[in-house]
N, C-alpha and C positions, 0 to 999 in steps of 0.2 A: 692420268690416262683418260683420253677422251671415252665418255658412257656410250655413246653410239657411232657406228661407223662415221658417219656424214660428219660428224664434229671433230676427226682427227688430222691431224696436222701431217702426218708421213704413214704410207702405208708399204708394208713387202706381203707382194703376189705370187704364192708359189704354185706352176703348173706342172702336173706329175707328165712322166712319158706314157703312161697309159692313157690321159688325155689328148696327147698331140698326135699317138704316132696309132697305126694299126699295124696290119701284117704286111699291107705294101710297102710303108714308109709313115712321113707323116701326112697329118689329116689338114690343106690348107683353112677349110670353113672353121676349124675349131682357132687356131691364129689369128683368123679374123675377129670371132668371138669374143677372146680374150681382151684383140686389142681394143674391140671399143667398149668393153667394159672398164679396160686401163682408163680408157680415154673420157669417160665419164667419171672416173673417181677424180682426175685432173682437173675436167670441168666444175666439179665441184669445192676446188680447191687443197686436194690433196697430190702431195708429192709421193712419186709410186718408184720403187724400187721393185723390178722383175725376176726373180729367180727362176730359169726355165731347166729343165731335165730333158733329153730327148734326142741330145748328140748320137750317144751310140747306136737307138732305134732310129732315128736320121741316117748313118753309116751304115747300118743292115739292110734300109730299104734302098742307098743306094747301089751297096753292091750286092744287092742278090744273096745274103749271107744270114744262117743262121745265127740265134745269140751264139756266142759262145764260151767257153767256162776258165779258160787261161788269161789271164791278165795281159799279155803282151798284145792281144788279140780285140781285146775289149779294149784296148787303149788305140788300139792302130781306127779299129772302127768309131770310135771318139772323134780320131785324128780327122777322119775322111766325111764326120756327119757335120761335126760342130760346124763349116760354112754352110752347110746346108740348112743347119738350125737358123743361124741366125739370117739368110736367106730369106727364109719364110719368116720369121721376124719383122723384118727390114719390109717387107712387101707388104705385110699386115698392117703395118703403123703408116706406112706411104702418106701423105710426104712429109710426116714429121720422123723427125730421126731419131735410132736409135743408138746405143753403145752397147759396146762386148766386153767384159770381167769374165775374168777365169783368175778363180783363187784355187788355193789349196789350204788345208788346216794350219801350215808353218804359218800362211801369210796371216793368219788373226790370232795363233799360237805367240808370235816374237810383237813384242810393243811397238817398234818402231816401224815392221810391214804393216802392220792394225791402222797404226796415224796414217799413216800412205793410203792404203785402202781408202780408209776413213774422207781421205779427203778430194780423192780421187771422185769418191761417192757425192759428197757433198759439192762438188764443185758441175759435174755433170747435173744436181738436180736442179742448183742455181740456173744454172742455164735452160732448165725445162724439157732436159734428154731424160729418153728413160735407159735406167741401166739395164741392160738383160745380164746376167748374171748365173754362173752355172760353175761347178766344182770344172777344175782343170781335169779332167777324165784321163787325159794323154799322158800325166806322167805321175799319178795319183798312183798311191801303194796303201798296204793296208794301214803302215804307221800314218801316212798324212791327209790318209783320206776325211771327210767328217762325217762319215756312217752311210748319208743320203742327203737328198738336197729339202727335204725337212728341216733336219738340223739346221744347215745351211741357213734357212730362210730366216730362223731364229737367232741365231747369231748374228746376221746381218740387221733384223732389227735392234741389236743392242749397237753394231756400227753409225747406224743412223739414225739413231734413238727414236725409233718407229713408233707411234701409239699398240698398229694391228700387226696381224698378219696372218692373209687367207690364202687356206692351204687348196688349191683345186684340185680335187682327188678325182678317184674313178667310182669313188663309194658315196653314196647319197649323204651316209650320216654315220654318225658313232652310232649302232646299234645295244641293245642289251645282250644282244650273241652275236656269231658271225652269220650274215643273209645269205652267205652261199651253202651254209649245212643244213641254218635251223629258217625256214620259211615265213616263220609266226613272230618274229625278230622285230623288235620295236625299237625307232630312231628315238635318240636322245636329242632334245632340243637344245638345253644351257648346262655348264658343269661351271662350280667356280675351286673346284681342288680335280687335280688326277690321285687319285687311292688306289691301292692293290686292288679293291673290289673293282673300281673302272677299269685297273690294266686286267682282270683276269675276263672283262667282257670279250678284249679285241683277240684279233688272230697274228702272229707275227706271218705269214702266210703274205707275200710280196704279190701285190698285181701283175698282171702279164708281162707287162714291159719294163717294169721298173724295180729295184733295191728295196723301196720301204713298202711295209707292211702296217697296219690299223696299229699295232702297237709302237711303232717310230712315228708314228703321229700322236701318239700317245704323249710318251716319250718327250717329243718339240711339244707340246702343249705345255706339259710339266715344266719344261725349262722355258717355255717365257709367262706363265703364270708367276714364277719365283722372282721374275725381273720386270714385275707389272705390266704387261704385257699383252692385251688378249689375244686369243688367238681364234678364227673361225673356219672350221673345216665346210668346204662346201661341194656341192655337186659338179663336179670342172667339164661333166658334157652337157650340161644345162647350159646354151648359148648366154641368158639371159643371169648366172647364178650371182656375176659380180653385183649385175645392175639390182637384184631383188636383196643383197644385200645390205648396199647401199640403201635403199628404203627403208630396212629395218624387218624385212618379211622372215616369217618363220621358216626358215633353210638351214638346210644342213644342223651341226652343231656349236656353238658359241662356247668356247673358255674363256670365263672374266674373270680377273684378278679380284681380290679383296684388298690388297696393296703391294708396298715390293720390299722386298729386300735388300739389293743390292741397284748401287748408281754409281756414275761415273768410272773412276779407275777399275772401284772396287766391283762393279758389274763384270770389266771385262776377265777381271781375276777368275769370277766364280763363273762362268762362261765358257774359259779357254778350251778350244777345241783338242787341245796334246797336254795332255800331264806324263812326264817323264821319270815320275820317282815317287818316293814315296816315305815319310819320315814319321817314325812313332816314339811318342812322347808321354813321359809319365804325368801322373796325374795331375803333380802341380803345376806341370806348365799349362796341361789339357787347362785347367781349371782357369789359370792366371788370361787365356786365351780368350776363354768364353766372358769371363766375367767382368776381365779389370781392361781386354782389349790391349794388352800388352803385347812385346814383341817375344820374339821366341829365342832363347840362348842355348847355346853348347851344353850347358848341364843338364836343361830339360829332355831332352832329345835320346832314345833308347836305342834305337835302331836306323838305320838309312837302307830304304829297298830301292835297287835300279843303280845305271850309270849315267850322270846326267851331271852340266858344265854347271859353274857359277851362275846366277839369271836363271838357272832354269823353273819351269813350273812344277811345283809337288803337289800331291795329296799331304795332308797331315789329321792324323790318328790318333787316338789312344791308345792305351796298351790291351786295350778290349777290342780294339779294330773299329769304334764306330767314328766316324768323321766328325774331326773339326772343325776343316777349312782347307783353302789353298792358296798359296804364296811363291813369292820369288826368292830363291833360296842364294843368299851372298856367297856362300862358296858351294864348291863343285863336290859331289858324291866322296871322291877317296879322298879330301878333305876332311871329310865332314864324320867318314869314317874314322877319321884316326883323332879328334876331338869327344868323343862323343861324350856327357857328362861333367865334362872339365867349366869350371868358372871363365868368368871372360880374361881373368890376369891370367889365368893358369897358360889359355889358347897363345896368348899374345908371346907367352913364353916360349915355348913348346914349338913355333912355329916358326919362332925365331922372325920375326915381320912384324911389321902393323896389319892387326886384321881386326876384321868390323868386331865388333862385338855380339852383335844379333847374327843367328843364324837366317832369320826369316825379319822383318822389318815391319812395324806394326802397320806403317804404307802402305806395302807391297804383300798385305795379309788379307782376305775373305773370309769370315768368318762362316761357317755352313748356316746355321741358323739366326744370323746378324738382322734384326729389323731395320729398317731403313726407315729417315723419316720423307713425307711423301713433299 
């Protein structure tokens, strides 16, 4: 991981909807803003991936329409803002171009949508387009949504294998309380862990316009600290916020890594935006897991929670419920039900088939707390 902004090789820029939009619609000077902050991290030799938020506050301002709280509703006004979003986009960056991504969670959920992405991404920054990039809102539900476009942003740095990623909020800084109750409220500068003590600083309390709240920033901190990752929450109506980070100025708050855990495959494993099931396993496989990095068999296996195909992504547990890891599991739930505890000769009988012998595949396995070397 690049130690200070200016030295990284790829960066994702997330701007919240309470920066772009107000009560008319959105705000053009804050686009502008933005883009030639982009356009300075570029000039500097960083490649910038854009995560923007602000479709459906785009759709509100063009039709005259309150938020409102039905999903059919909040998708339709997705539907009618996202060209408007990326409108003012497109106008901002003039005359360098840019591109539209709309994911949803399946697409970096399923390995071979992730490659596609992945390369789709890649192939746009070769060319020195910047992607603007925003959750598919128009037909997002609560299973495939990715919570907020926080996450989002985080994820996509493990697509792009990102050094940064600044998050342009509506809040100055991670506070030691919330600045809208408590007044006397002191900004945090550097954090290199998120702890219970930090999350019980933030408020989950969403900004005006937008889904995520101080502790979903929390939250995406936490998860690309674990995937070495930094991450920099900054002031997103400070015209100037990208550019004073790039210098290195005391802004907002910085989360640096100490190192990572998980790379390559095994990043996107512990990452996956959909986990569909959930498999608990006694001790000695728990153990054989942690320790020897082994694969996971039929006999270890106490329980299988959820209905979920062959391939699909699990949680995996102990019989104390603390976390293992997470994996691709070779066979499908009423499968896996009706094996549970049997050796691998006993399955292969019993099924009457050739069937794998691993339930989970030491490949296709994350360990929760697996160090990574750097």
């Amino acid at each position: 991981m690049a130690k200070a902004l200016k030295e990284a090789a790829r960066v994702v820029v997330k701007v919240g909807s309470a920066v772009l939009a107000g009560e008319g619609g959105l705000i053009p000077e804050r686009f502008s803003a933005i883009a030639q902050g982009v356009k300075a991290l570029k000039a500097a030799g960083l490649e910038v991936v854009l995560v923007s938020s602000g479709a459906i506050a785009a759709g509100r301002g063009l039709l005259g329409r309150p938020r409102p709280k039905r999903l059919p509703e909040l998708q339709a006004l997705a539907a009618a803002g996202q060209p408007e979003l990326m409108r003012a986009w497109k106008a901002a960056f003039a005359p360098e171009p840019v591109a539209q991504v709309l994911l949803d969670a399946g697409d970096l959920a399923d390995r071979g949508r992730f490659l596609n992405a992945k390369n789709t991404l890649e192939t746009l920054l070769s060319w020195g387009v910047v992607p603007v990039v925003n959750e598919n809102d128009t037909v997002m539900t609560e299973e495939i949504q990715f919570g907020d476009n926080d996450q989002l942003a985080v994820l996509l740095a493990g697509v792009v294998e990102a050094d940064w990623v600044l998050l342009l909020s509506d809040v100055d800084a991670l506070y030691d309380a919330d600045p809208r109750t408590h007044p006397g409220a002191r900004p945090i500068r550097e954090l290199t862990e998120v702890t219970p003590e930090v999350l019980a600083m933030a408020s989950s309390r969403p900004g005006r316009a937008g889904r995520g709240g101080m502790r979903s920033k929390l939250f995406a901190a936490k998860r690309a600290l674990d995937a070495g990752v930094a991450l920099w929450l900054l002031p997103g109506r400070d015209p100037e916020a990208i550019l004073k980070a790039l210098k290195g100025e005391a802004i907002g708050t910085r989360f640096l890594p100490q190192g990572r855990r998980y790379a390559g495959k095994k990043r996107w494993l512990a990452q996956l935006p959909l986990i569909q099931g959930e498999l608990v396993v006694d001790a000695g496989a728990a153990r054989a897991l942690r320790e020897r990095g082994a694969s996971l068999l039929p006999v270890g296996v106490k329980a299988v929670r959820g209905n979920f195909p062959a391939g699909a992504p699990v949680r995996v547990v102990d019989e104390a419920g603390a976390l293992v890891g997470y994996g691709l599991v070779s066979l499908g739930s009423e499968t896996l039900a009706r094996i549970l505890g049997m050796h691998s000769g006993e399955v292969a009988r019993f099924l009457g088939r050739e069937a794998p012998e691993e339930v989970i595949h030491r490949d296709r396995f994350a360990l929760a707390e697996e160090p990574q070397q750097m």
